[in-house]
SEPAPA-417173 format. One record per residue (C-alpha): residue in three letters; residue number from 0; z, x, y. Coordinates in nm, 3 decimals. Example, Ala and Ser with C-alpha at 12.3 -4.5 7.8 and 13.67 -1.06 7.14 Angstrom:
BEGIN
PT bapa segu      pz      px      py
PT  ALA    0   0.780   1.230  -0.450
PT  SER    1   0.714   1.367  -0.106
This chain:
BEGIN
PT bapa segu      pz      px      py
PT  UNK    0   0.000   0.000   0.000
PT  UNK    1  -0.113   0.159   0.403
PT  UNK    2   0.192   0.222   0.624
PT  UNK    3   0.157   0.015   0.917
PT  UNK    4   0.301   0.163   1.276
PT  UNK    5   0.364  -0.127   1.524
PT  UNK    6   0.392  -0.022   1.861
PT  UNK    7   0.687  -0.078   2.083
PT  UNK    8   0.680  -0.292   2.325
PT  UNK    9   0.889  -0.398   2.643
PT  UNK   10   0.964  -0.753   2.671
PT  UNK   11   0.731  -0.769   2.986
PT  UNK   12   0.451  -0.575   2.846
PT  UNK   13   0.406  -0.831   2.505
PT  UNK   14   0.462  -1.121   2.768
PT  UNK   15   0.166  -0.995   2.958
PT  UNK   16  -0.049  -0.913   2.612
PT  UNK   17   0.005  -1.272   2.550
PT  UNK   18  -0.060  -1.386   2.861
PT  UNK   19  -0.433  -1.240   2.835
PT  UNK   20  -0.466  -1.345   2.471
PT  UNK   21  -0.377  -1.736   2.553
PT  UNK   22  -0.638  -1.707   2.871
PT  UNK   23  -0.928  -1.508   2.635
PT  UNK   24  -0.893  -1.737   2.332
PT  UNK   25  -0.850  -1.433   2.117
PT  UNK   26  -0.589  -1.273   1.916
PT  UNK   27  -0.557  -0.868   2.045
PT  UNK   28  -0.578  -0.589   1.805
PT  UNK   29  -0.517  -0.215   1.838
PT  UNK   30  -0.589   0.056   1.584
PT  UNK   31  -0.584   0.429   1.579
PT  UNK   32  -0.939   0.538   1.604
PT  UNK   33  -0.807   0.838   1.430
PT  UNK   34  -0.652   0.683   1.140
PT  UNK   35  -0.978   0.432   1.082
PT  UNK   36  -1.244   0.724   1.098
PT  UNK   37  -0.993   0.949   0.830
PT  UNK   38  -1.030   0.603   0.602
PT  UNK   39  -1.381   0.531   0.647
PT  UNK   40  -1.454   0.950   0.576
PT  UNK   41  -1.256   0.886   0.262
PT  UNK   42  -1.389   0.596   0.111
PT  UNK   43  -1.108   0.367   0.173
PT  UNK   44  -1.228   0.146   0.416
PT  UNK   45  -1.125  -0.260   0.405
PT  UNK   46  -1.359  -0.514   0.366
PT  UNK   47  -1.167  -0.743   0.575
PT  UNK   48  -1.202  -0.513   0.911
PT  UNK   49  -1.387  -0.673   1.154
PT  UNK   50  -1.573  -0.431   1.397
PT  UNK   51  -1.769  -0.657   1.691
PT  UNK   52  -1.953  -0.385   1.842
């Protein structure tokens, strides 16, 4: 199973996060560039990733 890292957040910073999410219509999602490129490079890349670009 991956180890997942959430990030820490101040109270104001997820309020605002959530503010733009609500007014978008979207759910935000961060990732570590890093971390995906090191996955894809070793074969271990999810089928459920969703990449819009």
């Amino acid at each position: 199973m991956e180890n997942n890292t959430f990030a820490q957040l101040s109270n104001d910073k997820l309020e605002e996060i959530t503010t733009l999410e609500n007014k978008l219509g979207v759910i935000l999602i961060a990732y570590d560039e890093a971390t995906a490129t090191n996955q894809m490079h070793g074969g271990s890349q999810s089928t459920s990733e969703i990449n819009p670009s």
